[in-house]
C-alpha positions as a LaTeX table, in Angstrom:
\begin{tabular}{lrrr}
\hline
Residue & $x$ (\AA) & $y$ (\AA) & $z$ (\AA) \\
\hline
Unk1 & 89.66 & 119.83 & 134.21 \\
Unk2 & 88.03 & 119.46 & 130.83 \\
Unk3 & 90.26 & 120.32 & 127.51 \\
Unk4 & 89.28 & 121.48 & 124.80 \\
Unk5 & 89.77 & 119.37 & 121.32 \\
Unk6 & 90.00 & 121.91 & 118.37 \\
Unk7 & 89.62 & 121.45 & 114.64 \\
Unk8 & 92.89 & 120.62 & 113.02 \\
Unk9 & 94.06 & 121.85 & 110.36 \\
Unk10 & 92.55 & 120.34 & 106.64 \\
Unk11 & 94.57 & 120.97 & 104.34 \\
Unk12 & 96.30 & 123.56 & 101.91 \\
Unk13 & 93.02 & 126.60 & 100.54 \\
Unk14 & 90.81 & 124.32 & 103.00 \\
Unk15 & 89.69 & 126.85 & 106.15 \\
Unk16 & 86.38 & 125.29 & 107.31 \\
Unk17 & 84.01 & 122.12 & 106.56 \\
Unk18 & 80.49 & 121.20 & 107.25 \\
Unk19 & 79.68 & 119.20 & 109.76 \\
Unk20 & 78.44 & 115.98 & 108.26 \\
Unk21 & 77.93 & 113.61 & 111.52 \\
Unk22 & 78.73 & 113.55 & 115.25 \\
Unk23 & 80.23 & 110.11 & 116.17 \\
Unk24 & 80.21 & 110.55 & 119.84 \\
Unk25 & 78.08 & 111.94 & 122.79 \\
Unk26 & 78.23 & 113.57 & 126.21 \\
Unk27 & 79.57 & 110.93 & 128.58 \\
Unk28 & 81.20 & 108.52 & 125.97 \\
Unk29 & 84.75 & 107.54 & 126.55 \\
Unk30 & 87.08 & 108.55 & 123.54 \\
Unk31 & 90.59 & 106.49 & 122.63 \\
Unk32 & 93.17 & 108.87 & 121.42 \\
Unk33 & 93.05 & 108.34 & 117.75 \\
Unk34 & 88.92 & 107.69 & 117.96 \\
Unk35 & 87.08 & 109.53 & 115.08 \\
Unk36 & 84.60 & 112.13 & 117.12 \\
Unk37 & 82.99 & 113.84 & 114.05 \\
Unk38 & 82.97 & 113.85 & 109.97 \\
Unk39 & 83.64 & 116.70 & 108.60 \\
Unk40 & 82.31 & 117.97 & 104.98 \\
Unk41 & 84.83 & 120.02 & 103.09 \\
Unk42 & 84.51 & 121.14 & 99.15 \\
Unk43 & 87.00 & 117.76 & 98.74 \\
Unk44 & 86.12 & 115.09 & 100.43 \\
Unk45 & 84.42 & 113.75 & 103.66 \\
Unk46 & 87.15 & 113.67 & 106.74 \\
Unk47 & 86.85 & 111.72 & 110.04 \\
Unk48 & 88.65 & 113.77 & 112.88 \\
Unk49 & 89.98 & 111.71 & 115.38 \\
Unk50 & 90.32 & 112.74 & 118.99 \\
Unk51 & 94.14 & 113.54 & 119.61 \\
Unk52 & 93.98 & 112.10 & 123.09 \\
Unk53 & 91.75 & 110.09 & 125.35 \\
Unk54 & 89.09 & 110.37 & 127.94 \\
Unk55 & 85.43 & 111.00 & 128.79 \\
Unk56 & 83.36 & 113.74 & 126.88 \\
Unk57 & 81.63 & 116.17 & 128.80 \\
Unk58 & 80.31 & 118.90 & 126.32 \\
Unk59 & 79.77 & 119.21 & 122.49 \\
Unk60 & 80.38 & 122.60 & 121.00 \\
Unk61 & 78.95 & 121.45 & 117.48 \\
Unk62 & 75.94 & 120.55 & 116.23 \\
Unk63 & 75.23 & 118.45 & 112.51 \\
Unk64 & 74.91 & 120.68 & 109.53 \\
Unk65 & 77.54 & 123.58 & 111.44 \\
Unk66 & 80.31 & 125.36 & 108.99 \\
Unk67 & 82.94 & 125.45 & 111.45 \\
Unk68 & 86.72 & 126.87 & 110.77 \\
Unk69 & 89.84 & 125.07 & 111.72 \\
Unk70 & 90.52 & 125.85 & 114.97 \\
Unk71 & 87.15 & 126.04 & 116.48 \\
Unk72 & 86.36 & 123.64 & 119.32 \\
Unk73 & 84.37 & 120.54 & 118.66 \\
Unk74 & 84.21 & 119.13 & 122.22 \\
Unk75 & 85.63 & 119.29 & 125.83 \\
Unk76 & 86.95 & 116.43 & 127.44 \\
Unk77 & 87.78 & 115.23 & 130.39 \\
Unk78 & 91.07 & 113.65 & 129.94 \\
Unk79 & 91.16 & 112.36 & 133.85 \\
Unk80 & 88.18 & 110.12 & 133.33 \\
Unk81 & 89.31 & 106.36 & 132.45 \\
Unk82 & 87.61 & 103.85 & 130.62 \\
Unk83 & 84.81 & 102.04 & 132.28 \\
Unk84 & 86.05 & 98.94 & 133.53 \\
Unk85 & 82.82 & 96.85 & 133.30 \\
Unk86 & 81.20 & 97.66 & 129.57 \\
Unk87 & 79.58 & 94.01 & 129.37 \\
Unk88 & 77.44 & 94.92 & 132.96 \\
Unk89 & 76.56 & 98.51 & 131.13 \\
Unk90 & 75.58 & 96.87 & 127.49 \\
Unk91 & 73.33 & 94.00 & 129.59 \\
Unk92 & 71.36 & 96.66 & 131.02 \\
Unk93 & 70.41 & 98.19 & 127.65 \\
Unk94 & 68.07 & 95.22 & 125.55 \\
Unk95 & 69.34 & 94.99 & 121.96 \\
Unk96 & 67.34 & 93.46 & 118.71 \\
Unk97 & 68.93 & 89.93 & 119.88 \\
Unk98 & 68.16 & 90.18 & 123.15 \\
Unk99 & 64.67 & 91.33 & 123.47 \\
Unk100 & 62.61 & 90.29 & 126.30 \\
Unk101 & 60.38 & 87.07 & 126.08 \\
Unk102 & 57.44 & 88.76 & 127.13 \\
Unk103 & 57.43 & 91.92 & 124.25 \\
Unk104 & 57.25 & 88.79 & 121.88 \\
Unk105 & 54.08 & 87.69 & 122.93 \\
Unk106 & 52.36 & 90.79 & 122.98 \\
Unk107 & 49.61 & 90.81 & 120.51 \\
Unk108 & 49.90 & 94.11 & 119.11 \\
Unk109 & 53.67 & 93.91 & 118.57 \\
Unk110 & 55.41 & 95.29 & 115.84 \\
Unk111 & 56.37 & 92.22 & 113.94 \\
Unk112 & 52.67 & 91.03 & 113.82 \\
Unk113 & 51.42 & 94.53 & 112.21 \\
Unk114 & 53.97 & 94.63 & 109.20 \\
Unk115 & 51.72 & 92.79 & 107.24 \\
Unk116 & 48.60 & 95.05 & 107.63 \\
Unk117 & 50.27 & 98.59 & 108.65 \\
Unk118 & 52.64 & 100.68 & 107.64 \\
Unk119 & 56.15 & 99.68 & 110.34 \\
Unk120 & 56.81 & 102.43 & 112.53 \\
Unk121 & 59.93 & 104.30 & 112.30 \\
Unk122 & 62.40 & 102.20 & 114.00 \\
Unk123 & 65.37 & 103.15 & 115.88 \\
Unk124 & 68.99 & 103.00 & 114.54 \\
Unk125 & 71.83 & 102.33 & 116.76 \\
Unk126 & 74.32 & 105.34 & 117.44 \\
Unk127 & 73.71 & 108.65 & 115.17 \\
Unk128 & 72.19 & 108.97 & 112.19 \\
Unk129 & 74.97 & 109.21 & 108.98 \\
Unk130 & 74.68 & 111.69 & 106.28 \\
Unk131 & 75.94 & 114.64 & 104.73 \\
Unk132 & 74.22 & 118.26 & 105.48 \\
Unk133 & 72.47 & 118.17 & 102.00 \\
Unk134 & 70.96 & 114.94 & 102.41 \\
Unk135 & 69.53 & 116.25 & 106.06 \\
Unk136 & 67.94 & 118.69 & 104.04 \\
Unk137 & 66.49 & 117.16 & 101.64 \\
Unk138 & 65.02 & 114.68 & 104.41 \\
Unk139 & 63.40 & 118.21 & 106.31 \\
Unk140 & 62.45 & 118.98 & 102.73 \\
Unk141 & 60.71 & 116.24 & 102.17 \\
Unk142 & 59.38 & 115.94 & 105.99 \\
Unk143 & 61.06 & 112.36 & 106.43 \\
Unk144 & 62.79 & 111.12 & 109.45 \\
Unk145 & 66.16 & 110.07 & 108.55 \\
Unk146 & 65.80 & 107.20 & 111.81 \\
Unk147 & 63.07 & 105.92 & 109.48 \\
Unk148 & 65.37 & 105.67 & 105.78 \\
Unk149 & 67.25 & 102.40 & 105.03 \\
Unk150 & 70.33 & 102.41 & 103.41 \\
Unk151 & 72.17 & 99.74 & 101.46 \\
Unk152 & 75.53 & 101.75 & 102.62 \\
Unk153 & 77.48 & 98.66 & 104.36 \\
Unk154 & 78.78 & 101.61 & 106.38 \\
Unk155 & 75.44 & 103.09 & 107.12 \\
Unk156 & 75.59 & 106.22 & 105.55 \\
Unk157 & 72.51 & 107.59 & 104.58 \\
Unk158 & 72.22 & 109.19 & 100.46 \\
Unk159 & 70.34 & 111.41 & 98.74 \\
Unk160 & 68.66 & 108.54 & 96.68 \\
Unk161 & 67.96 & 106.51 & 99.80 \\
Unk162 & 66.35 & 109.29 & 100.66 \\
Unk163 & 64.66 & 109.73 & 97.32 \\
Unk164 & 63.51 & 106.04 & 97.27 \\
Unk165 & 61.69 & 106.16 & 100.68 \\
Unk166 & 59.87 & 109.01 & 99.68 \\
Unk167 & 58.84 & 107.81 & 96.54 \\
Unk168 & 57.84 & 104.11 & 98.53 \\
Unk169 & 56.02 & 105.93 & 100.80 \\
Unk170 & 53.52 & 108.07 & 99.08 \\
Unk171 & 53.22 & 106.20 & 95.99 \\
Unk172 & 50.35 & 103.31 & 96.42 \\
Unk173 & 51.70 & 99.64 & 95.27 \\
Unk174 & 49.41 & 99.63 & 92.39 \\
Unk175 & 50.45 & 102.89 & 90.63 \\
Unk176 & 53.96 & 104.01 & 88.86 \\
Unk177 & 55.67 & 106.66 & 90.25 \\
Unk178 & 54.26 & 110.63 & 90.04 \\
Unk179 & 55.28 & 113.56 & 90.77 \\
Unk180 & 53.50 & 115.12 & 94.02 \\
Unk181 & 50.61 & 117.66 & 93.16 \\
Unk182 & 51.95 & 120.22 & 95.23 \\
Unk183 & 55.84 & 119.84 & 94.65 \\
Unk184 & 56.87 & 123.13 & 94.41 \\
Unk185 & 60.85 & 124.62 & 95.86 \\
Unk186 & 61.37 & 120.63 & 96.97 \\
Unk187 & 64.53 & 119.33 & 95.81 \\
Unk188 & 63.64 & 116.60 & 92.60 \\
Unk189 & 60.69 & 117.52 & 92.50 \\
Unk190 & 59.02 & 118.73 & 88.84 \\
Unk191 & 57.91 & 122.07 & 88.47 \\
Unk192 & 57.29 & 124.75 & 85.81 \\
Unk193 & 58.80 & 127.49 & 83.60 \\
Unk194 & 57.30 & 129.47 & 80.91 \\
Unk195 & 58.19 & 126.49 & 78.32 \\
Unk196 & 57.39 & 123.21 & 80.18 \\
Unk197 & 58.15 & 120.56 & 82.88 \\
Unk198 & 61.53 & 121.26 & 84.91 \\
Unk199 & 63.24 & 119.34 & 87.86 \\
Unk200 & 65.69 & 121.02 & 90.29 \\
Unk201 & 69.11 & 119.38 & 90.98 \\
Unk202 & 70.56 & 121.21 & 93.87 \\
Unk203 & 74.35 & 120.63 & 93.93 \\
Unk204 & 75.81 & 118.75 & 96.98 \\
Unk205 & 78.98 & 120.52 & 98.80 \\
Unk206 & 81.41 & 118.99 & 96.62 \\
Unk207 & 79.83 & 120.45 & 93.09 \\
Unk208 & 79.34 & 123.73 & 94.68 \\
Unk209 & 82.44 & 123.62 & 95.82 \\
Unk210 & 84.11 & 122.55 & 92.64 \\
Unk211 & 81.85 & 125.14 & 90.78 \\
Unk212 & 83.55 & 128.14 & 92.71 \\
Unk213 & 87.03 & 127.06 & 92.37 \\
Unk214 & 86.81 & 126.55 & 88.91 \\
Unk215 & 85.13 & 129.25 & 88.13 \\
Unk216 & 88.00 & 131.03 & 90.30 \\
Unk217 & 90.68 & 129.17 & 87.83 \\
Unk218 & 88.81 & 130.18 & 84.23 \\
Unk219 & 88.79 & 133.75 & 85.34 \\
Unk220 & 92.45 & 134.48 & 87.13 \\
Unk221 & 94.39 & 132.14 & 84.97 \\
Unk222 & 94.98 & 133.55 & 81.00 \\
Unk223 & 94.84 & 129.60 & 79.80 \\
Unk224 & 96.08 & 128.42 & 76.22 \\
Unk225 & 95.13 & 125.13 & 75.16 \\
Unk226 & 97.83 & 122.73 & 73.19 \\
Unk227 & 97.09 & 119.89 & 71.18 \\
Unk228 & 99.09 & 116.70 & 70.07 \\
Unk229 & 99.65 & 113.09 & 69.39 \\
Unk230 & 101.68 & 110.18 & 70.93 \\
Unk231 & 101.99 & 106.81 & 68.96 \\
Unk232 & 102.20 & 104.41 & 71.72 \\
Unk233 & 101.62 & 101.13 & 69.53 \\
Unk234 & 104.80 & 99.62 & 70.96 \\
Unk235 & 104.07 & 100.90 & 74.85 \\
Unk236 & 100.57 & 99.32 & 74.58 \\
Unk237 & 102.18 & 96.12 & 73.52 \\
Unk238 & 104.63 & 96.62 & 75.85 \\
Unk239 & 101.57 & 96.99 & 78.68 \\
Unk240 & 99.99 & 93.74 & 77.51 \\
Unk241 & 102.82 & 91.90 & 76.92 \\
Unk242 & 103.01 & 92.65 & 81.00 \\
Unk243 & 99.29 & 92.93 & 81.36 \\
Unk244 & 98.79 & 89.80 & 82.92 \\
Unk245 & 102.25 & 89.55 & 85.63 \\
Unk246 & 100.62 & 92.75 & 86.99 \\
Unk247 & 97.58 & 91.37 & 87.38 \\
Unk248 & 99.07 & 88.17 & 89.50 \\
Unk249 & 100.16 & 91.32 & 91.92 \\
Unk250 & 96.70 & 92.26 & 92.61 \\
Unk251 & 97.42 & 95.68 & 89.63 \\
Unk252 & 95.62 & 96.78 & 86.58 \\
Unk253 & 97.41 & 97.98 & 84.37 \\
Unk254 & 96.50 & 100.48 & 81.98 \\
Unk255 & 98.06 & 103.62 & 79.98 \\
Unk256 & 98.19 & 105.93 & 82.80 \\
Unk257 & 100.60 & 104.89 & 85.39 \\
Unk258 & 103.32 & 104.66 & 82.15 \\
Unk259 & 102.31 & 108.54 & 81.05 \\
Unk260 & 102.56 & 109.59 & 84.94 \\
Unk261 & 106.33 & 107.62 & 85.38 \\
Unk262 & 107.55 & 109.51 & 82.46 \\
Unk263 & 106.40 & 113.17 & 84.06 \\
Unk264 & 108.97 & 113.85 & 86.58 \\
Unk265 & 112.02 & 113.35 & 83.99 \\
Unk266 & 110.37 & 116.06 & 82.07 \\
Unk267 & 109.56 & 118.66 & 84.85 \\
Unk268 & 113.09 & 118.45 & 84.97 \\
Unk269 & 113.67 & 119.45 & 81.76 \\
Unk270 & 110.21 & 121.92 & 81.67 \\
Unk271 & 110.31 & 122.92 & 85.89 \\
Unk272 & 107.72 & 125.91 & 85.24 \\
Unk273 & 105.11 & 122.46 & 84.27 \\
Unk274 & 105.22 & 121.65 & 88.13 \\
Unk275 & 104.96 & 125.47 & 89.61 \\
Unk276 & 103.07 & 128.05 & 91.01 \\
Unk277 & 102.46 & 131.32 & 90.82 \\
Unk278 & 103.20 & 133.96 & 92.44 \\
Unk279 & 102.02 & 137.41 & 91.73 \\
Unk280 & 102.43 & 139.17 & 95.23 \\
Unk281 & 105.68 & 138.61 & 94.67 \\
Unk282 & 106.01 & 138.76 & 91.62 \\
Unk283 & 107.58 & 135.31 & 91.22 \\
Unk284 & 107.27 & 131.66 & 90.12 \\
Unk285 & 107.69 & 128.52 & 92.73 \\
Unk286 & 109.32 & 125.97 & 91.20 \\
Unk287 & 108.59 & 122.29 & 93.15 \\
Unk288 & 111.46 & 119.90 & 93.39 \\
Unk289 & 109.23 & 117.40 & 94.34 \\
Unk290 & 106.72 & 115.51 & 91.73 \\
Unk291 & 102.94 & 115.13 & 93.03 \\
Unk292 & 100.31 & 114.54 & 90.39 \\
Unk293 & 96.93 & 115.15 & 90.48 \\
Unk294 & 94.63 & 112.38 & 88.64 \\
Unk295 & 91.37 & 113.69 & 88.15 \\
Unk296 & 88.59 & 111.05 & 89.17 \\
Unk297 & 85.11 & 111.22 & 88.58 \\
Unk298 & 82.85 & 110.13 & 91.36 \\
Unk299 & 78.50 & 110.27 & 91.65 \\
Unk300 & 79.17 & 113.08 & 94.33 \\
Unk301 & 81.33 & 114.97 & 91.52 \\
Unk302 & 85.39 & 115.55 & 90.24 \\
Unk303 & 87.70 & 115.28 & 93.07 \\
Unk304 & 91.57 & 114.83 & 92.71 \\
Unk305 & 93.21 & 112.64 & 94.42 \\
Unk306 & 97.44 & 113.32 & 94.58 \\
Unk307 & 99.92 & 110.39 & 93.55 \\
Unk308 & 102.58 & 111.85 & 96.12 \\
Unk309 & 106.35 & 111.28 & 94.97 \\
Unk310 & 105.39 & 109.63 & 91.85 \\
Unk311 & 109.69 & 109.71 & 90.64 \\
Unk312 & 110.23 & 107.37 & 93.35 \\
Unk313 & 107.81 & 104.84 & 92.24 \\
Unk314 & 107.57 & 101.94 & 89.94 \\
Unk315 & 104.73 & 101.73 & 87.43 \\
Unk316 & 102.95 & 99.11 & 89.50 \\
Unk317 & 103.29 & 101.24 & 92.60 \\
Unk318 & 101.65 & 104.24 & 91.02 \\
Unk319 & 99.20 & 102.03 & 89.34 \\
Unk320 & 98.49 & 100.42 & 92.66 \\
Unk321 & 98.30 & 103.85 & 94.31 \\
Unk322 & 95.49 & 105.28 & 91.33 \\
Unk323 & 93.68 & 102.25 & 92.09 \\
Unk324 & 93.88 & 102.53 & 95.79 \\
Unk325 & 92.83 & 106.60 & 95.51 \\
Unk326 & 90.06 & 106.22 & 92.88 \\
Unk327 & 88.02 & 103.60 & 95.36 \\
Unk328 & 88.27 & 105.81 & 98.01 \\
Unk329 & 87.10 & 108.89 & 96.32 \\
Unk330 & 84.31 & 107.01 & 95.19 \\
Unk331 & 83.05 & 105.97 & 98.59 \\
Unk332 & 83.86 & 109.22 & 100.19 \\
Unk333 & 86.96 & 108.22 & 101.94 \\
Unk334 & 89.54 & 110.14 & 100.81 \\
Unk335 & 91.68 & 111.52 & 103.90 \\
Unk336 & 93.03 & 115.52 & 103.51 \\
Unk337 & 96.52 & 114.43 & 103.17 \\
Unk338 & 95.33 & 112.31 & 99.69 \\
Unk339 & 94.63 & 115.25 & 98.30 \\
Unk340 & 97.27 & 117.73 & 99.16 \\
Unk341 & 100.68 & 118.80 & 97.72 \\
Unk342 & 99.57 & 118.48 & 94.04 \\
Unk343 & 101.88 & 119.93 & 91.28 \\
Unk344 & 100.34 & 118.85 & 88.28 \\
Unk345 & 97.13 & 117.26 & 87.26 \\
Unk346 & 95.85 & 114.63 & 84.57 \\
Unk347 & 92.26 & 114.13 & 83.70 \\
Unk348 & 91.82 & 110.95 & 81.76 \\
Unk349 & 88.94 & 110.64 & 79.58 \\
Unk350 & 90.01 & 108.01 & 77.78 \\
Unk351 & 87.66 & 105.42 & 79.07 \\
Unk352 & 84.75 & 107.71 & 77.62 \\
Unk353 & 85.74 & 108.62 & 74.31 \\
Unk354 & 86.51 & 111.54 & 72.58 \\
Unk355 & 89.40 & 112.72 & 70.85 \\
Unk356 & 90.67 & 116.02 & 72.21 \\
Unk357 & 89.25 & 118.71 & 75.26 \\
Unk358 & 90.19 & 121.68 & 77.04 \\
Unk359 & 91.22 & 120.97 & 80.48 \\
Unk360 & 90.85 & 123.72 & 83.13 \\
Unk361 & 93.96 & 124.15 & 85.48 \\
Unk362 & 93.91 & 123.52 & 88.85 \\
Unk363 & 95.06 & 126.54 & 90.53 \\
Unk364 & 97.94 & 127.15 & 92.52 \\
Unk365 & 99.01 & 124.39 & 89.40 \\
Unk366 & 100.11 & 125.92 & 85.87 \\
Unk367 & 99.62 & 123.38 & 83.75 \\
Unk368 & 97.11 & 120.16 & 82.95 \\
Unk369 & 97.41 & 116.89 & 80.90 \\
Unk370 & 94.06 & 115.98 & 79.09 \\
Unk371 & 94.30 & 112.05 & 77.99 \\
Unk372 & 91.57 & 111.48 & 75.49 \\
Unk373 & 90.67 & 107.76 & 73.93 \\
Unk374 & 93.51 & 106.19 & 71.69 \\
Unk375 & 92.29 & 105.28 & 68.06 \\
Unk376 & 94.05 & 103.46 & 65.22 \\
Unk377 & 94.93 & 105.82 & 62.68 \\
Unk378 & 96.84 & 105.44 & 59.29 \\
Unk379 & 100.38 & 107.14 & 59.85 \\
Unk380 & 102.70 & 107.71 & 56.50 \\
Unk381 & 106.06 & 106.26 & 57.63 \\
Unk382 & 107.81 & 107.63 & 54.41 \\
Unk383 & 107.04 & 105.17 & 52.05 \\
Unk384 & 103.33 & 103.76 & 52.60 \\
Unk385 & 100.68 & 104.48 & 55.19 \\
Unk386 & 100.56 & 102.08 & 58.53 \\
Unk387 & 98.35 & 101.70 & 61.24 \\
Unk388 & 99.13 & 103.30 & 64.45 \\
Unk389 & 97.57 & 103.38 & 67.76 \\
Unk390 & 97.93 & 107.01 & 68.35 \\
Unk391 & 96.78 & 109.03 & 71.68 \\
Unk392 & 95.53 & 112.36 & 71.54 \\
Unk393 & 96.86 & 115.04 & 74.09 \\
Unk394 & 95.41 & 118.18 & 75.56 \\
Unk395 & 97.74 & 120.69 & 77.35 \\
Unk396 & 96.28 & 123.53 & 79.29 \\
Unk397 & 98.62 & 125.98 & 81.00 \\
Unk398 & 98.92 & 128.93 & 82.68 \\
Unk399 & 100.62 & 131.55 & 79.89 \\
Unk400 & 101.33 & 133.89 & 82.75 \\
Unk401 & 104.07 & 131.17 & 83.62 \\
Unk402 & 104.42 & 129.42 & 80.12 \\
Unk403 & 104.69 & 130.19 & 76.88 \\
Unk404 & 103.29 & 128.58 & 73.75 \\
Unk405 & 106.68 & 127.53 & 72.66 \\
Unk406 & 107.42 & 126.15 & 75.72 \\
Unk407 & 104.16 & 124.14 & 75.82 \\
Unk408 & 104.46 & 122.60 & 72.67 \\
Unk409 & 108.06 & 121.27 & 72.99 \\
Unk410 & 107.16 & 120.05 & 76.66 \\
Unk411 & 104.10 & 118.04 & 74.64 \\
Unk412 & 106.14 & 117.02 & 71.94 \\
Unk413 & 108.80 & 115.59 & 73.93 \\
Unk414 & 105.88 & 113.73 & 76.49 \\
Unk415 & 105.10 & 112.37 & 72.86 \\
Unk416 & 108.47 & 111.23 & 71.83 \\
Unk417 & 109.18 & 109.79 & 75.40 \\
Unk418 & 105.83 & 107.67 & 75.04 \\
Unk419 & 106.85 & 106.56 & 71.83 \\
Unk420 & 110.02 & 105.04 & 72.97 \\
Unk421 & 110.21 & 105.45 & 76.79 \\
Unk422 & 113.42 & 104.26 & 76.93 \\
Unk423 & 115.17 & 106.94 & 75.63 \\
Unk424 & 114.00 & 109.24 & 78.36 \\
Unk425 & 115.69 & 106.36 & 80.51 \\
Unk426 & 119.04 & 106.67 & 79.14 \\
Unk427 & 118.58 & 110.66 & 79.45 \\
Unk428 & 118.24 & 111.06 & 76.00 \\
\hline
\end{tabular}
């Protein structure tokens, strides 16, 4: 009797996801644990594996479906066993290395027309990989996706591959890239407005996404913005005095991972910093357990990966772990679970410059750290004027939970503790 296998759920405020690909099809046998479709959420892309094992024998989805947790993807039959001859099956089908002697003398084969015709689209094995947006760009621009290369080592197709073959294909070797004479509602394409040239950028799922949430945040949270500095001339020689050791464990080691060690010690002090709340009840949830957030910015957009139980880690281990999270939210691998449970968020924008911002919270959060570049400055010490390496800090929080006072002392002390962490290590 064929079960049915149901979307699980994806995560905390996540109730449905696009789907981006189908890995299986009718009559394929699944392991348990076997990823049967990618799913597109306003986060990340997820593979859903199959929670058990057999043959399928109906799919319920289709590529480019918003589906809600819960609904099914696929029956299968979990009486059906695994084929015990795949070698006899895979013989019968002829593969690129094992095409038949006689298809290689033909005259008019393939291989001998690349040189004077355009190659026809040719075959890929298993489905086709990309994201709804980039399927419709491809009907947009009336390409077949079969036909689109991709330097992906996974295979996944992009918006730019798709971009590129277009622009290959109808652009003659001898002439620079133009726009098309009738590109009009196509998505790159350059069209007009009453002053000049325009191009529309549609956003993919994860900036439209992103766009409603935090437009969700800047309207339901009252935020207050707090400014400060931390002289951390003696933690950054401290961090390259050690610079090197960490790098003999496979770790860079930078800034961060020191600012997001010291953070649990002072939730404890500040516990509204790592809350959420709760107006239906008129109440504020105070976490005992220390999450953060760490802002990363990607090609597909901001997504926040969550350093989970960050006061029972090491500054390697949390560097390790940023490191770990920020290459898979850059290739689109981030599972749910790496981006749940969050208490508190930093967005580091150190590496670009600057010198202060206004970070927007992350709702259900009620507070965010905004790193900005560190800069040698000249500091009076009492007597004469030194130079410091000082870091400038941007607090946004939720005054519906905090209050300015509160703010600034939780700041100033993140200052002081950065200054000489090891205070904060004796307790003082």
């Amino acid at each position: 009797m064929a079960k049915e296998i149901h979307l699980p759920d994806l995560g905390e405020n996540v109730t449905s996801g696009t789907v981006a690909n189908i890995l299986v099809e009718v009559g394929d046998f699944v392991e348990a644990g076997q990823n049967i479709i990618e799913i597109e959420t306003d986060k990340a892309v997820a593979e859903i594996p199959c929670p058990e094992s057999g043959k399928v024998t109906e799919i319920r989805v289709s590529s480019g479906d918003t589906i809600s947790v819960g609904a099914v993807i696929l029956l299968l039959d979990p009486q059906e066993k695994a084929p015990d001859e795949p070698k006899a099956a895979a013989a019968a089908t002829p593969t690129e290395n094992t095409i038949p002697q006689t298809e290689e003398k033909k005259p008019d084969d393939k291989a001998a027309q690349d040189d004077s015709t355009p190659a026809e689209p040719k075959a890929r094995g298993g489905a086709v990989r990309a994201a709804p947006s980039v399927r419709q760009l491809a009907r947009e621009h009336d390409v077949s996706l079969e036909e689109v290369p991709t330097r992906d080592p996974s295979g996944r197709i992009t918006a730019q591959d798709v971009l590129d073959f277009v622009e290959k294909k109808d652009t003659p070797p001898s002439q620079a890239p133009a726009p098309s004479a009738d590109a009009a509602d196509t998505v790159g394409d350059r069209q007009q407005d009453a002053w000049g040239d325009v191009v529309i950028e549609p956003m993919n799922a994860i900036r439209a996404k992103a766009a409603t949430h935090l437009t969700q945040c800047w309207t339901t949270i009252p935020h207050v913005t707090h400014f400060d500095k931390a002289d951390i001339t003696a933690l950054e020689q401290f961090r390259k005095a050690h610079a090197a050791r960490a790098e003999s464990h496979g770790v860079h080691l930078t800034m961060a991972p020191f600012l997001i060690k010291l953070l649990p010690e002072l939730f404890r002090q500040f516990p509204r910093m790592n809350a959420t709340v709760d107006m239906d009840n008129r109440s504020f949830i105070l976490k005992q357990y220390c999450n953060i957030g760490v802002a990363v910015d990607t090609p597909n957009g901001l997504v926040v990966p969550v350093v989970h139980n960050a006061d029972q880690k090491s500054v390697v281990e949390i560097a390790r772990d940023m490191a770990r999270m920020a290459e898979k939210a850059r290739a689109r691998k981030l599972a749910i679970e790496d981006m749940q449970g969050g208490g508190f968020t930093v967005s580091n924008l150190g590496a670009m410059g600057g010198h202060g911002f206004t970070p927007i919270v992350n709702a259900p959060e009620t507070a965010i750290l905004g790193v900005s570049r560190a800069t040698m400055e000249p500091v009076y010490n009492g007597d004469e004027f030194e130079p410091r390496l000082m870091l400038p800090l941007s607090l946004s929080y939720d005054h519906r939970c905090i209050d300015g006072a509160e703010a600034a002392r939780f700041l100033r002390r993140l200052c002081e503790a950065l200054e000489q962490p090891w205070n904060i290590m004796l307790g003082l």
